[in-house]
Steps between C-alpha positions, in 0.01 A plus 500: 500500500498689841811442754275312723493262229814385414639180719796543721697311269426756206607778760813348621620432125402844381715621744760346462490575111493856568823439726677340265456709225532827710832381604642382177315836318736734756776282494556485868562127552690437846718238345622784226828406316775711549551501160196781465719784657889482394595725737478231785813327310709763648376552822636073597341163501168424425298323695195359361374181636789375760234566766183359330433197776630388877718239465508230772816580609701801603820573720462599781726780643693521879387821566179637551332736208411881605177579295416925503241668313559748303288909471115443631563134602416321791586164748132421520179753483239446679184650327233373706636511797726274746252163506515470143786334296716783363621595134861355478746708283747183413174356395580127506864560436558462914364186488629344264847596580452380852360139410821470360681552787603840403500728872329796383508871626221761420576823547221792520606860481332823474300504124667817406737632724807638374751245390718564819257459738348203326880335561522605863202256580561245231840452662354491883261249353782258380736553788205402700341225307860353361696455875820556361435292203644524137234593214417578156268755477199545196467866491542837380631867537458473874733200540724631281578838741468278788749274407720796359448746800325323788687193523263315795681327792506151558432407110679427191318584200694278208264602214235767375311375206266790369160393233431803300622760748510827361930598582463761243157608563175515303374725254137444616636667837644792272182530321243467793690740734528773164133467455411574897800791423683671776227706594271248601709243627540637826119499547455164380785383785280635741174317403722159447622594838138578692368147361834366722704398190855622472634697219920432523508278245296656166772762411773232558411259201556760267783491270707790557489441859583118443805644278629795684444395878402135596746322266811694581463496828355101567840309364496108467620326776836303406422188645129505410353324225280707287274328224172641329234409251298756258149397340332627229137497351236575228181623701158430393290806409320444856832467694560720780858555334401613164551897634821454695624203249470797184691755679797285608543312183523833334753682763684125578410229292379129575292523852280286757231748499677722770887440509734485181744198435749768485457624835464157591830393451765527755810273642636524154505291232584201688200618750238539278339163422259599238164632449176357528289493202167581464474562879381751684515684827248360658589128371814509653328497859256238371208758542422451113101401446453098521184541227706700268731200504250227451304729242858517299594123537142414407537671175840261453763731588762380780594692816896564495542668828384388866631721808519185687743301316682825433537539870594164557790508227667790621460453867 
């Protein structure tokens, strides 16, 4: 029988057939135990399916929430132009946290400018949006130097709480930049730099440089708060982690695809609140695919893990 043949219902069933069994053949489920990879036992508390739903309630904080991207993000891109709704990159997570009653701060900086002057305008963007106003800030490497070195006027930042930030680097940065070598790199720079994207911030997510320069001289803030979460996943054989995920789980261990939990964790023991299992980078921004997730629940396996309600909890 020809494709033009079979009903939609045969199609959609086939499908989803093929999904299920793909999935269970590579053993890449995104609800994955932790008891698959030992190794997480000593890197702190599992966390499997605390953020599976949105409950219908949640605190809500006095202080208003900072929100920063992290390397290549963005506020809000705008690919067709200015009359069309843009791409938000707190995908629904804004929202959410606003409707309930949560005062929310965005804060864009350049994609991949060097770490300092990434926290140069993150912290003119809070001392301007805030008004003098104590926060928590949801963030990474550039919040940390800013509240280390930059220390904004006018605002109190009472806790940083970092999601798979690489403090220690990455070993996909290590490998990338040692493939390009030192030869080329400088050449590459220049290209990045004629399409109008800045370069400061490649050589800085490495892990020597993480080791030898930004951590020594970026010290915790006394009466700061520091918390962080790690995450850790299985990709699929058509993941666009499967590369970077190989390399750092053999140089570091459990990973999201792009950051290890070990460079993940920072504020100590007490700090570190666990890692996400079976989650990768891109679900902790909620940018994960919405078929792949109704594909996987259709073939009876439950989501454990939705950005929203992880958002929600920890704001």
């Amino acid at each position: 029988m020809t494709l033009r043949g079979l009903c939609r219902g045969d199609i959609i069933k086939g499908a989803v057939w093929r999904y299920g069994r793909r999935a269970r053949s590579t053993n890449s489920k995104p609800d994955q135990s932790s008891s698959t990879d030992p190794r997480l036992a000593l890197l702190g508390h599992a966390i499997e399916d605390e953020y599976a739903t949105i409950r219908s309630n949640y605190q809500t904080p006095k202080h208003p929430i900072v929100l920063a991207h992290g390397l290549l993000g963005f506020d809000e891109l705008h690919l067709a132009g200015s009359r069309l709704p843009g791409v938000h990159y707190w995908r629904g997570i804004t929202e959410a946290l606003s409707t309930n009653g949560i005062e929310v701060i965005t804060a864009s900086v350049p994609p991949s400018a060097s770490i300092e002057e990434r926290a140069a305008r993150l912290g003119r963007h809070i001392a301007k949006k805030a008004a003098g106003k104590n926060v928590n800030i949801v963030a990474g490497l550039d919040s940390r130097y800013m509240i280390s070195q930059l220390q904004p006027q006018n605002v109190k930042v009472r806790s940083l709480t970092t999601i798979a930030t690489p403090h220690r680097g990455s070993a996909f940065a290590d490998y990338v930049l040692g493939r390009i070598g030192t030869e080329r790199l400088p050449k590459v720079y220049k290209a990045l730099e004629y399409l109008g994207m800045e370069t400061g911030a490649f050589n800085q997510l490495t892990r020597q440089y993480m080791k030898d320069d930004f951590n020594p001289r970026t010290p915790d803030v006394a009466d700061v708060r520091y918390f962080s979460y790690g995450a850790t996943v299985e990709p699929s054989l058509l993941s666009v982690f499967r590369q970077s995920h190989r390399i750092i789980e053999g140089e570091e261990g459990p990973n999201d695809g792009l950051v290890s939990v070990a460079s993940s964790k920072w504020g100590g023991d007490e700090g570190y609140k666990g890692t996400l299992v079976g989650v990768s980078h891109l679900d902790l921004i909620n940018w994960t695919n919405r078929l792949r997730w109704a594909l996987w629940e259709m073939t009876g396996n439950k989501r454990k893990f939705n950005a929203v309600a992880f958002y929600l909890d920890i704001a």
